[in-house]
PyMOL Python script that loads the backbone (N, CA, C, O; Angstrom):
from pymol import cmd

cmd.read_pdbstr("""\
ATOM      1  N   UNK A   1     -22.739   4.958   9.497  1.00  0.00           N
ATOM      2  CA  UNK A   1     -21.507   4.741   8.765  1.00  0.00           C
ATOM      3  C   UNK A   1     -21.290   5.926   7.841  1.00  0.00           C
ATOM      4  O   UNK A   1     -21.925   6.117   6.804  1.00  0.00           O
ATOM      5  N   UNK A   2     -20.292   6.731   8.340  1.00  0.00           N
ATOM      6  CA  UNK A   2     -19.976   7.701   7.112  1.00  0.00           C
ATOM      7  C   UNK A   2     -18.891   7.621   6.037  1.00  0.00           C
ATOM      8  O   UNK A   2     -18.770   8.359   5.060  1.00  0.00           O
ATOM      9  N   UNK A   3     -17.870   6.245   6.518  1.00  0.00           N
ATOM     10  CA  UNK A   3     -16.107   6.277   5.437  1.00  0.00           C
ATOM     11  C   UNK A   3     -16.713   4.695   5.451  1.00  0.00           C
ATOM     12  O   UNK A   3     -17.622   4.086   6.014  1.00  0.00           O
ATOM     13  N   UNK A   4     -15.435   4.364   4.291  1.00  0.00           N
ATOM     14  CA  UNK A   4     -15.308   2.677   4.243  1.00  0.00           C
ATOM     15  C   UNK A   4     -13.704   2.948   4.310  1.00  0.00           C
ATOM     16  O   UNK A   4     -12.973   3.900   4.040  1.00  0.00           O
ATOM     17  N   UNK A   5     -13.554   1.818   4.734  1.00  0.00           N
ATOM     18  CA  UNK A   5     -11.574   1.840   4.789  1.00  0.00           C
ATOM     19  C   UNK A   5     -11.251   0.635   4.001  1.00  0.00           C
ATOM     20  O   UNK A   5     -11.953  -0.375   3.952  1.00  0.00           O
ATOM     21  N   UNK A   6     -10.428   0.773   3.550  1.00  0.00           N
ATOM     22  CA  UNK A   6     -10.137  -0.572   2.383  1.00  0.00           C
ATOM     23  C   UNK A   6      -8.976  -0.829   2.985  1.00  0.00           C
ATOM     24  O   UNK A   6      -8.291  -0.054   3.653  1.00  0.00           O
ATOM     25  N   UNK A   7      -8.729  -2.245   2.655  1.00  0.00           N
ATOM     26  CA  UNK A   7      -7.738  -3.285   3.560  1.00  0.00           C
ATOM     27  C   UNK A   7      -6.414  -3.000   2.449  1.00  0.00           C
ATOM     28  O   UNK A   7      -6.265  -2.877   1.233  1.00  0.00           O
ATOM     29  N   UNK A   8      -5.288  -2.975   4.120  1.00  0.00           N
ATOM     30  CA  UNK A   8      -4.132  -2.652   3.285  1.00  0.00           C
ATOM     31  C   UNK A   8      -3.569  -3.909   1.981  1.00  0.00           C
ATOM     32  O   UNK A   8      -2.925  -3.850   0.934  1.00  0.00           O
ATOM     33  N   UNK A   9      -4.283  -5.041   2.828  1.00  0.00           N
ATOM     34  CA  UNK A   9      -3.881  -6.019   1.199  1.00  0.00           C
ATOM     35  C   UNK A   9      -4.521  -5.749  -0.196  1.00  0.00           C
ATOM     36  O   UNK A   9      -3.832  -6.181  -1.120  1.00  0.00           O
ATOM     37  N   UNK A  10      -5.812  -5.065  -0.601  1.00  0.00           N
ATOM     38  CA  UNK A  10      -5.692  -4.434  -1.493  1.00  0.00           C
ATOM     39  C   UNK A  10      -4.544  -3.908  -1.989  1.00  0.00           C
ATOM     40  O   UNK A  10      -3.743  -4.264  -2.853  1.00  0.00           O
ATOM     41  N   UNK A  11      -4.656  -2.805  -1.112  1.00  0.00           N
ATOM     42  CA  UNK A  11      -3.774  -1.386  -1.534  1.00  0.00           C
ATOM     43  C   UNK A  11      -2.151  -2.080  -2.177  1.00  0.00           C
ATOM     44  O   UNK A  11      -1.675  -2.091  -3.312  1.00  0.00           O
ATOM     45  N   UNK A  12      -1.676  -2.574  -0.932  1.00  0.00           N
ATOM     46  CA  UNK A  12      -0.280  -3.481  -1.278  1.00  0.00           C
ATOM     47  C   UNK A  12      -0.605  -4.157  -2.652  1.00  0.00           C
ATOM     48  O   UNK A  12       0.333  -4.022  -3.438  1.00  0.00           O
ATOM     49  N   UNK A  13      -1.333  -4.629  -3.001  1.00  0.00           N
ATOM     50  CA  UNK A  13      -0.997  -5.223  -4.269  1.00  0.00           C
ATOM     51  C   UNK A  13      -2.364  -4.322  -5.595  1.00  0.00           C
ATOM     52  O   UNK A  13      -2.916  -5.130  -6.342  1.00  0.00           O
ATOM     53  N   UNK A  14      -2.550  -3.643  -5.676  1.00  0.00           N
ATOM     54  CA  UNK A  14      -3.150  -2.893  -6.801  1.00  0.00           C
ATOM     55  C   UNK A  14      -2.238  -2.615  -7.923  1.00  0.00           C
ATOM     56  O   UNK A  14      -2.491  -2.834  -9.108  1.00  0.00           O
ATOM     57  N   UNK A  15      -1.083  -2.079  -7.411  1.00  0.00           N
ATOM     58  CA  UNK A  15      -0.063  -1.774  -8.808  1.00  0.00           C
ATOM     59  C   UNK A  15       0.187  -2.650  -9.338  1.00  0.00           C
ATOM     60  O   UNK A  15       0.635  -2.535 -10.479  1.00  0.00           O
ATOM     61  N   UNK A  16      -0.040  -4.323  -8.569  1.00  0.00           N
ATOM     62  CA  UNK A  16       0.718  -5.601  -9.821  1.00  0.00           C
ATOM     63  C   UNK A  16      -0.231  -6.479  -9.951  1.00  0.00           C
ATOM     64  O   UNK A  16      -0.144  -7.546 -10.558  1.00  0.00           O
ATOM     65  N   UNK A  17      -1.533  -5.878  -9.159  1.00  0.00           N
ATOM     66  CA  UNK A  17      -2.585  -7.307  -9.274  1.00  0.00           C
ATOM     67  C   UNK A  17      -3.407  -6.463 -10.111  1.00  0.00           C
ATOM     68  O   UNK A  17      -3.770  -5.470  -9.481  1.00  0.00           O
ATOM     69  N   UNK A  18      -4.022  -6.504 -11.825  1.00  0.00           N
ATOM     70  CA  UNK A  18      -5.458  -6.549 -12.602  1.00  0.00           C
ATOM     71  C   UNK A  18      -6.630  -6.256 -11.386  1.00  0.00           C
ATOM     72  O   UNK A  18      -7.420  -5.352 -11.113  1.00  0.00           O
ATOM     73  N   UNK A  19      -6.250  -7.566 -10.839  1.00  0.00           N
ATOM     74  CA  UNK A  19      -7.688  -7.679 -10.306  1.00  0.00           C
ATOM     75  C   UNK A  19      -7.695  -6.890  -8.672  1.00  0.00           C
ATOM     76  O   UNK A  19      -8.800  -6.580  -8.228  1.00  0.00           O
ATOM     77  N   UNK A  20      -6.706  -6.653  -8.003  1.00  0.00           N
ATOM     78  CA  UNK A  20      -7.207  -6.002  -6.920  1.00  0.00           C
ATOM     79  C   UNK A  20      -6.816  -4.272  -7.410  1.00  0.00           C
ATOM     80  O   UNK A  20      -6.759  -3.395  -6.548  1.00  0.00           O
ATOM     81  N   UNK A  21      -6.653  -4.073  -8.395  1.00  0.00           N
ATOM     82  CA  UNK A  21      -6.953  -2.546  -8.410  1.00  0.00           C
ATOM     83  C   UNK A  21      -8.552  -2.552  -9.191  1.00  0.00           C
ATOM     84  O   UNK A  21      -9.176  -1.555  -9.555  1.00  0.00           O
ATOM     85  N   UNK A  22      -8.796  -3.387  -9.260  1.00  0.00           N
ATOM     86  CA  UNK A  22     -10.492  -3.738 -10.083  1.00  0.00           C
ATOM     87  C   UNK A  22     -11.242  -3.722  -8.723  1.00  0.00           C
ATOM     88  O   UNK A  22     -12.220  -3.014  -8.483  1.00  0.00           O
ATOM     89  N   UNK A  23     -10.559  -4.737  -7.725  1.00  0.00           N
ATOM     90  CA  UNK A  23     -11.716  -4.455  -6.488  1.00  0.00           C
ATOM     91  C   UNK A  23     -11.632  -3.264  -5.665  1.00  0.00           C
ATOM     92  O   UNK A  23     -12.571  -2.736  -5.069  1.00  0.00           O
ATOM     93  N   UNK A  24     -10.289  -2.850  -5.690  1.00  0.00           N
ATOM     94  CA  UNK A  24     -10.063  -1.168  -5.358  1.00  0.00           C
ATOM     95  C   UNK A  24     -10.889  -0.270  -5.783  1.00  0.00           C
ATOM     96  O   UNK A  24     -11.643   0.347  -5.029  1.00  0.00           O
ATOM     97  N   UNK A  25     -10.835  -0.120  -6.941  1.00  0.00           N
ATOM     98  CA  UNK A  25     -11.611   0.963  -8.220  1.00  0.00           C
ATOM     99  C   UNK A  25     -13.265   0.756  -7.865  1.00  0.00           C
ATOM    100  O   UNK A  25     -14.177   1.555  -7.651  1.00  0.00           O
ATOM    101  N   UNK A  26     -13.195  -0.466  -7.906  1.00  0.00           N
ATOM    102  CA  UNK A  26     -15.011  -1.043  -7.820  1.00  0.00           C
ATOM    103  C   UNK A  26     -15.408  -0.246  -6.066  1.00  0.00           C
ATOM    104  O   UNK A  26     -16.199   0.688  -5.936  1.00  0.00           O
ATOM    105  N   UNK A  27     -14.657  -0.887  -4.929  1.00  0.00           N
ATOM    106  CA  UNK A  27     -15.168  -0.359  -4.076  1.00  0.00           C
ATOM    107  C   UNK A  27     -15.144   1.239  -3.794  1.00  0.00           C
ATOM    108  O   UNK A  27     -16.242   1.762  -3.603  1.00  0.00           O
ATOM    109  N   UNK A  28     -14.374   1.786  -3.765  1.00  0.00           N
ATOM    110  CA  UNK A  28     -14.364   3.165  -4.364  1.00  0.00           C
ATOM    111  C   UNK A  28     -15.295   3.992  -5.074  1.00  0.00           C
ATOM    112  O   UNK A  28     -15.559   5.141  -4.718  1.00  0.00           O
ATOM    113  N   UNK A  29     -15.871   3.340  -6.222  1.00  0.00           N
ATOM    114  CA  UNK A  29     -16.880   4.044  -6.655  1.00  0.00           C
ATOM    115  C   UNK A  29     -18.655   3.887  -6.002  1.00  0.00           C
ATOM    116  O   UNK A  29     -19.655   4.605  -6.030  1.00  0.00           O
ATOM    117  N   UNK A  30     -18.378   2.806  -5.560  1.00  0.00           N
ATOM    118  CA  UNK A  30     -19.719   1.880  -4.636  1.00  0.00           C
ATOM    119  C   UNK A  30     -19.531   2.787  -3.493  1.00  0.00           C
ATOM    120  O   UNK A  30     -20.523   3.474  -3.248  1.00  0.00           O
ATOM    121  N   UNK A  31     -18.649   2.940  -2.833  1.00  0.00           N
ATOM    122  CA  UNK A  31     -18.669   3.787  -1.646  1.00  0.00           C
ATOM    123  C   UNK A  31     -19.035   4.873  -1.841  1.00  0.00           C
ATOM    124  O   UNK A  31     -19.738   5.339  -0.944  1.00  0.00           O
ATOM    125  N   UNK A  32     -18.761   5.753  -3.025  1.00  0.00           N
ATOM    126  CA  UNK A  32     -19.367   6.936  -3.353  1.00  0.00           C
ATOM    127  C   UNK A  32     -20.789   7.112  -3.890  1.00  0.00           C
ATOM    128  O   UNK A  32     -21.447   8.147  -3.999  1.00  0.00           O
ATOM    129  N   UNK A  33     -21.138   5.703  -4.235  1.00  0.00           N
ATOM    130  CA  UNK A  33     -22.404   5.638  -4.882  1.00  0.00           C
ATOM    131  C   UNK A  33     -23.496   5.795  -3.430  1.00  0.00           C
ATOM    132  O   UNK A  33     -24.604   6.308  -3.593  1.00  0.00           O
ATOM    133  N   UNK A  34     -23.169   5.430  -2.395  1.00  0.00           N
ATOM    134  CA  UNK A  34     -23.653   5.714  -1.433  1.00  0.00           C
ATOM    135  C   UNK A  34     -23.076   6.466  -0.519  1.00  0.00           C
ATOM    136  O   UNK A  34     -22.772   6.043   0.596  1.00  0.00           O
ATOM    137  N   UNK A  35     -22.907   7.477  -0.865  1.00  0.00           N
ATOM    138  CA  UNK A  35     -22.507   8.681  -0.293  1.00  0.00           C
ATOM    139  C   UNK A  35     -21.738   8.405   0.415  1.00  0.00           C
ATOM    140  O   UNK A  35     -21.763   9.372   1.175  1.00  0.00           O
ATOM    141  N   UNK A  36     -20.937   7.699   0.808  1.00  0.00           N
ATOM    142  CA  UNK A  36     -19.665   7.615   1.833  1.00  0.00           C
ATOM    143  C   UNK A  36     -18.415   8.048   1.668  1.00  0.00           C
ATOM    144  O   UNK A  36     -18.323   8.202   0.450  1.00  0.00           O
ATOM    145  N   UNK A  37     -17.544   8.297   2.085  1.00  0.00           N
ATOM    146  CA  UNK A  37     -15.903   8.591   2.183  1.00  0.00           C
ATOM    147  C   UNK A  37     -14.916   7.623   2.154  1.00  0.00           C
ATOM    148  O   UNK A  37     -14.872   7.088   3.262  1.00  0.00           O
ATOM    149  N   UNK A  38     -14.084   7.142   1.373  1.00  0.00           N
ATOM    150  CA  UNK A  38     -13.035   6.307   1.481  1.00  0.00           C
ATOM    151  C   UNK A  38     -11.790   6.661   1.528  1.00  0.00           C
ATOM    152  O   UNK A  38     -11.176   7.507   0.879  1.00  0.00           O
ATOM    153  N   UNK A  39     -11.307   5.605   2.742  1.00  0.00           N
ATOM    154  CA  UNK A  39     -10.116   5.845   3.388  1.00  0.00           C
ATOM    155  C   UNK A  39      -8.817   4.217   2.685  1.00  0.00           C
ATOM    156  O   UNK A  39      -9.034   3.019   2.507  1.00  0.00           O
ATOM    157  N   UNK A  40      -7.839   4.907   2.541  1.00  0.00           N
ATOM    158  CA  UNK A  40      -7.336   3.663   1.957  1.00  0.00           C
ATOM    159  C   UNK A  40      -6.241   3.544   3.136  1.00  0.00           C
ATOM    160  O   UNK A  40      -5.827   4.550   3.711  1.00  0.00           O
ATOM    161  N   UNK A  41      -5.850   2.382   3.419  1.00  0.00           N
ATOM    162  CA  UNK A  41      -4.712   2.121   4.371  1.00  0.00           C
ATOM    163  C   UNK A  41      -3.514   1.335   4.013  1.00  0.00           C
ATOM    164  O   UNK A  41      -3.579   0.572   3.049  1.00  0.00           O
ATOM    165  N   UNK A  42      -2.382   1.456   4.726  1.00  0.00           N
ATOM    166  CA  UNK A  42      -1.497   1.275   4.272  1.00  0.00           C
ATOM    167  C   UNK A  42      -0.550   1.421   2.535  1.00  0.00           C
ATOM    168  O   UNK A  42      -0.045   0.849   1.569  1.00  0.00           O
ATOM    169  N   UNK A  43      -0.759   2.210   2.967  1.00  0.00           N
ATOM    170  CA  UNK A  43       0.069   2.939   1.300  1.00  0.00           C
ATOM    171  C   UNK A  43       1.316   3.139   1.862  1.00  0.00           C
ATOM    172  O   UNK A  43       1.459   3.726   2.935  1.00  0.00           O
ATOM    173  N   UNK A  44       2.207   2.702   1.225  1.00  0.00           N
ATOM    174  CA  UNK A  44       3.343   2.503   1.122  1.00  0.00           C
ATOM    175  C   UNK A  44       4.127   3.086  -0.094  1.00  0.00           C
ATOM    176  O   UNK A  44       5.353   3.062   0.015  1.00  0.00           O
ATOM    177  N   UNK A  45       3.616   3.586  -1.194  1.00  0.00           N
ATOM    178  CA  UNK A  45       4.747   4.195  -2.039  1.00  0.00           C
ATOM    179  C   UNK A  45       4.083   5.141  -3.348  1.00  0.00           C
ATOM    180  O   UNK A  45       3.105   5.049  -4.089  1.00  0.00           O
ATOM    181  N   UNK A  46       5.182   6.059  -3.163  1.00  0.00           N
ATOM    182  CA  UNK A  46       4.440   7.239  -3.801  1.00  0.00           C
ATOM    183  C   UNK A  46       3.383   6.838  -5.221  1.00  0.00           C
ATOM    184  O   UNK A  46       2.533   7.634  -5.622  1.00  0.00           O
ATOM    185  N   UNK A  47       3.619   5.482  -5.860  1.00  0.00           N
ATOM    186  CA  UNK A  47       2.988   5.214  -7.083  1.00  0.00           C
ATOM    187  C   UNK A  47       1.229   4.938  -6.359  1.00  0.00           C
ATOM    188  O   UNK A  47       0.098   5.189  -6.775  1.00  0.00           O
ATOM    189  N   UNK A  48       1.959   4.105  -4.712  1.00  0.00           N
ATOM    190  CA  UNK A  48       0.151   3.947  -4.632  1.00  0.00           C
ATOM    191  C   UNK A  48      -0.791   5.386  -4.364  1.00  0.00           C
ATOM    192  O   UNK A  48      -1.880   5.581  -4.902  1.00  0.00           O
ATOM    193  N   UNK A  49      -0.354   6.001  -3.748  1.00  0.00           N
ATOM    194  CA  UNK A  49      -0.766   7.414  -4.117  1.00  0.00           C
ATOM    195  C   UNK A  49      -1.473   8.180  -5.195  1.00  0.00           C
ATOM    196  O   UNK A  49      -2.683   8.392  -5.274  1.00  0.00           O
ATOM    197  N   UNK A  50      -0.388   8.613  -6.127  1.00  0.00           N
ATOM    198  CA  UNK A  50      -1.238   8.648  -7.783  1.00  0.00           C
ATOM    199  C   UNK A  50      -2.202   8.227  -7.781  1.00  0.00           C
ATOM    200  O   UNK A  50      -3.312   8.757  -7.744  1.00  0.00           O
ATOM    201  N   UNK A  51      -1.773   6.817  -7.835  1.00  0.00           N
ATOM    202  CA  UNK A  51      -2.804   5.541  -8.135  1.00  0.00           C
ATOM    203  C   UNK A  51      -4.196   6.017  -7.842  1.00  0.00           C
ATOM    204  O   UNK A  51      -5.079   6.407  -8.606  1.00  0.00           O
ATOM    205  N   UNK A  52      -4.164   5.879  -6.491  1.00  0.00           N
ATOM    206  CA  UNK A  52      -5.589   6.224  -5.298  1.00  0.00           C
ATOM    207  C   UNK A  52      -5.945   7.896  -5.590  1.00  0.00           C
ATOM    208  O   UNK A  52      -6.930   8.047  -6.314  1.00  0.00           O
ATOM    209  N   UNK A  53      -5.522   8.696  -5.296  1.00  0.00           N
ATOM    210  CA  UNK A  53      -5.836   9.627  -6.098  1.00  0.00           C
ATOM    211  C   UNK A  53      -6.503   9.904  -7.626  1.00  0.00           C
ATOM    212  O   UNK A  53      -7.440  10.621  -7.974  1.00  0.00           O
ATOM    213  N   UNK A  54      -5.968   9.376  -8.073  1.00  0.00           N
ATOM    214  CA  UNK A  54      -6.659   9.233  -9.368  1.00  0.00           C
ATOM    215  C   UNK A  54      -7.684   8.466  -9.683  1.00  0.00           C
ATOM    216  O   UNK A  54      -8.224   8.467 -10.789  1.00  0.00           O
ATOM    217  N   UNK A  55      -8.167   7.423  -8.252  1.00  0.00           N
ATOM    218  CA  UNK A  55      -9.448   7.213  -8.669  1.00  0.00           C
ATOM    219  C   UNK A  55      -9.923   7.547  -8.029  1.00  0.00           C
ATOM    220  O   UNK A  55     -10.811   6.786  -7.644  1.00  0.00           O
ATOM    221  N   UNK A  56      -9.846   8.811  -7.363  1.00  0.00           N
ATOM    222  CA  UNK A  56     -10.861   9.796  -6.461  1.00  0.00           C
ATOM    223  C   UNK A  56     -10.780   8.975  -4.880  1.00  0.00           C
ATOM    224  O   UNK A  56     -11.804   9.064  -4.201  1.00  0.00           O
ATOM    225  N   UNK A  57      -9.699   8.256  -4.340  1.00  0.00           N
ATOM    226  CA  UNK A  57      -9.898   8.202  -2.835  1.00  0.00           C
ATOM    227  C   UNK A  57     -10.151   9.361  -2.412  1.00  0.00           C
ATOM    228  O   UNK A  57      -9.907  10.388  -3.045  1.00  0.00           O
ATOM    229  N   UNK A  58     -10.847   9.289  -0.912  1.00  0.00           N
ATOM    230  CA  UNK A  58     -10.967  10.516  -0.467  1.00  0.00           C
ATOM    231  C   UNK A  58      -9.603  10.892   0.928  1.00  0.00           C
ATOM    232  O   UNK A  58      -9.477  11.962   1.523  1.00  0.00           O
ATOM    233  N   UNK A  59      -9.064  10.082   1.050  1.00  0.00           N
ATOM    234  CA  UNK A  59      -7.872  10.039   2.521  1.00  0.00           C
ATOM    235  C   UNK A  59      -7.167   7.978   2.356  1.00  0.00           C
ATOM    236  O   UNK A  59      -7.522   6.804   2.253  1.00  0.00           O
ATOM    237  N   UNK A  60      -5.758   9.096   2.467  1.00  0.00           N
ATOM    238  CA  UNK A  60      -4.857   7.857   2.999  1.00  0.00           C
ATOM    239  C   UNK A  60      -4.363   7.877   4.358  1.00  0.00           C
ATOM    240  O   UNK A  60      -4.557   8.548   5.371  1.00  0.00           O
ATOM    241  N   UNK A  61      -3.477   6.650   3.915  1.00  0.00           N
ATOM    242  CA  UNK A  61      -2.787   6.571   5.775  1.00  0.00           C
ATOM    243  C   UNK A  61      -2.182   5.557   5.022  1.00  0.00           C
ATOM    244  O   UNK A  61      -2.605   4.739   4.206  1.00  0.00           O
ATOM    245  N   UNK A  62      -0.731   5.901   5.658  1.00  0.00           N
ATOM    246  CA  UNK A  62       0.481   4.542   5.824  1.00  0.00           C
ATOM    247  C   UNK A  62       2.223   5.699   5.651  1.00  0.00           C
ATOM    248  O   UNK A  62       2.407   6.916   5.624  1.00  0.00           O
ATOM    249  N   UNK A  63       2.930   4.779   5.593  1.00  0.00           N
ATOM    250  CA  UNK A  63       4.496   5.669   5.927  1.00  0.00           C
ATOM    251  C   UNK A  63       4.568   6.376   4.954  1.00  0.00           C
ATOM    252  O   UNK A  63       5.239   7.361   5.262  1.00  0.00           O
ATOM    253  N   UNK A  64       4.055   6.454   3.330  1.00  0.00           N
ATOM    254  CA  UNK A  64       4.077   6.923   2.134  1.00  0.00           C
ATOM    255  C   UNK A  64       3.538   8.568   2.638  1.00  0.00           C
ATOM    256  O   UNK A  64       3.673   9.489   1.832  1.00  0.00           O
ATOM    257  N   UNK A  65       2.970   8.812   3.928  1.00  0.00           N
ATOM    258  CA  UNK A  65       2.749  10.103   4.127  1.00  0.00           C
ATOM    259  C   UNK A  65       3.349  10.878   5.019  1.00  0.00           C
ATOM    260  O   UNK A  65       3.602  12.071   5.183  1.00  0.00           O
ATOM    261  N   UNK A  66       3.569   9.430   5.775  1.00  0.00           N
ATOM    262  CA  UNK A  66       4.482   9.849   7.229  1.00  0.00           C
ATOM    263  C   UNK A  66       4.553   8.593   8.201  1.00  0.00           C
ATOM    264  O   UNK A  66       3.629   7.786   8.292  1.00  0.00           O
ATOM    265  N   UNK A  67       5.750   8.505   8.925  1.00  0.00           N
ATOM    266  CA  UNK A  67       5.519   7.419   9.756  1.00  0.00           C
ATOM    267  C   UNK A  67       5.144   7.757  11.255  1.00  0.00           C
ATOM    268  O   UNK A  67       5.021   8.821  11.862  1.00  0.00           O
ATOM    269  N   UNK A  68       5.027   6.607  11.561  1.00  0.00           N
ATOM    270  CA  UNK A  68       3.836   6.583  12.720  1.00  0.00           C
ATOM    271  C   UNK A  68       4.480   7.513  13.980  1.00  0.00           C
ATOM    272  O   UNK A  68       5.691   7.505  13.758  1.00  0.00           O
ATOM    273  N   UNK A  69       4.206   8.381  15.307  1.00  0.00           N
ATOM    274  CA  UNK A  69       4.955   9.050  15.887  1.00  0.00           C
ATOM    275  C   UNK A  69       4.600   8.277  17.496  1.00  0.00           C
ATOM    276  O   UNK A  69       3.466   7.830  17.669  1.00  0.00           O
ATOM    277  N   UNK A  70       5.544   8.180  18.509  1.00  0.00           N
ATOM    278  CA  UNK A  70       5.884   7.762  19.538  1.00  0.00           C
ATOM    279  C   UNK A  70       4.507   9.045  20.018  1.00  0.00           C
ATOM    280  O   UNK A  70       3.888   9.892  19.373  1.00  0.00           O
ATOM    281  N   UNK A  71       4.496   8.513  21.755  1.00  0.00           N
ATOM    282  CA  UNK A  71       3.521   9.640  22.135  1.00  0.00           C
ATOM    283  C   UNK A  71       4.156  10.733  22.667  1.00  0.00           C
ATOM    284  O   UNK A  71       3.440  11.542  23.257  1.00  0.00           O
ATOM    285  N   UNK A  72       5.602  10.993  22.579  1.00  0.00           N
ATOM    286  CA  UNK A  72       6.060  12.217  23.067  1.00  0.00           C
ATOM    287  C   UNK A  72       6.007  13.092  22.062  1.00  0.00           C
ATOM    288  O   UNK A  72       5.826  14.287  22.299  1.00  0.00           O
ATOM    289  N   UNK A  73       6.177  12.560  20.642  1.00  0.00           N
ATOM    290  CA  UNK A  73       6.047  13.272  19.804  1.00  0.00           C
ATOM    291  C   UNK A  73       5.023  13.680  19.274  1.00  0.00           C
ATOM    292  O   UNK A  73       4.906  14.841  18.882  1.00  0.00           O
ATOM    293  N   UNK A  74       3.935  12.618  19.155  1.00  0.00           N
ATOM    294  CA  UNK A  74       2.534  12.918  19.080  1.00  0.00           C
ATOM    295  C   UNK A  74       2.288  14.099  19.619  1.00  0.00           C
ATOM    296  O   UNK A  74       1.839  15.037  18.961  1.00  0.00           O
ATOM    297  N   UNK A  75       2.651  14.181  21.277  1.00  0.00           N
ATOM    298  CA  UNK A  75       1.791  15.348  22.351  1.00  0.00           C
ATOM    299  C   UNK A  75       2.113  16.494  21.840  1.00  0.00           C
ATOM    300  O   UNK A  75       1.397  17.485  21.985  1.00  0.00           O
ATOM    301  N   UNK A  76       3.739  16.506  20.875  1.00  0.00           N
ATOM    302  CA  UNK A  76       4.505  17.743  21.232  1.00  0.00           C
ATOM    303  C   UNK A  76       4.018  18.070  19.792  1.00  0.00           C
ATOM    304  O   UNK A  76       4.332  19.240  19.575  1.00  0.00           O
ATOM    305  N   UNK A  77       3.400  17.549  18.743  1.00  0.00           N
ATOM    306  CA  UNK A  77       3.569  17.630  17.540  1.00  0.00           C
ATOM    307  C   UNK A  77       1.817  18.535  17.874  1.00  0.00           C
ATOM    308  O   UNK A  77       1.888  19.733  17.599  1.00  0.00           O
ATOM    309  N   UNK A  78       0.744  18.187  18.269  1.00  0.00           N
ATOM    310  CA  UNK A  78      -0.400  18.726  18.853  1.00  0.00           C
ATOM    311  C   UNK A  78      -0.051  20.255  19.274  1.00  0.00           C
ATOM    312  O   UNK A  78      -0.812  21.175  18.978  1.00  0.00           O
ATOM    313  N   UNK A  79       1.188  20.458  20.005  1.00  0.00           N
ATOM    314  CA  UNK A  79       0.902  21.738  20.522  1.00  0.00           C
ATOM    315  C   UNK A  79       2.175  22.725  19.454  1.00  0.00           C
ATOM    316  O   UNK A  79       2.869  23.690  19.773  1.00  0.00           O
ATOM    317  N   UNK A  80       2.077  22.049  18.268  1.00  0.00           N
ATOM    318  CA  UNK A  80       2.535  22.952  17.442  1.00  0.00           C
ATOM    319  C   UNK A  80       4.628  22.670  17.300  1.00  0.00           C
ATOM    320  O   UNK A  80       5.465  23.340  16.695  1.00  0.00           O
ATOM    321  N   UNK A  81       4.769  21.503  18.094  1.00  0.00           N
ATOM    322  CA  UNK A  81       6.579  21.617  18.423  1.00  0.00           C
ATOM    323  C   UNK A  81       7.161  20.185  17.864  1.00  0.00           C
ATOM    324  O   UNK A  81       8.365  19.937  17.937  1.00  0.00           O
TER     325      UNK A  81
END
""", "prot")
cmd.dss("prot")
cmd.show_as("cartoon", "prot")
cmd.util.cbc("prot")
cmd.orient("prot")
C-alpha cells in the first residue's frame, strides 16, 4: 500500500461538517504518519481545494480540476491534441 484515498463523502461535507473535516485532517496526518500518500476524491469546489491543500493532501480528483473526458478525447488528449 503506498496512497490512502478518502471517500468523497468526507470531502463533500468537510466545509460544513466540524467533525468530518476532523476525520479528514485526522486521516491525513495518520496517513503520513505512515509514510503514505493521500488522495482525496471528489472535490467539487474551489474552497474544497484550499481546504485540502492546506492540510497537506498530497493529490485530488473530481470536476473542481477537470471533468471527466469521453475516450476519444482521452486518446487524443494522450497524444498531445
Amino acid at each position: 500500500v503506498d496512497e490512502l484515498k478518502i471517500d468523497r463523502g468526507f470531502v463533500a461535507e468537510m466545509l460544513d461538517s466540524p467533525r468530518s473535516e476532523a476525520i479528514v485532517r485526522a486521516t491525513i496526518d495518520l496517513a503520513h504518519d505512515l509514510g503514505l500518500k493521500v488522495v482525496a476524491e471528489g472535490v467539487e469546489r474551489e474552497e474544497q481545494v484550499r481546504a485540502l491543500q492546506a492540510l497537506g493532501c498530497d493529490s485530488l480528483q473530481g470536476h473542481a480540476l477537470g471533468r471527466p473526458l469521453d475516450d476519444e478525447h482521452l486518446i487524443g488528449a494522450g497524444r498531445g491534441g
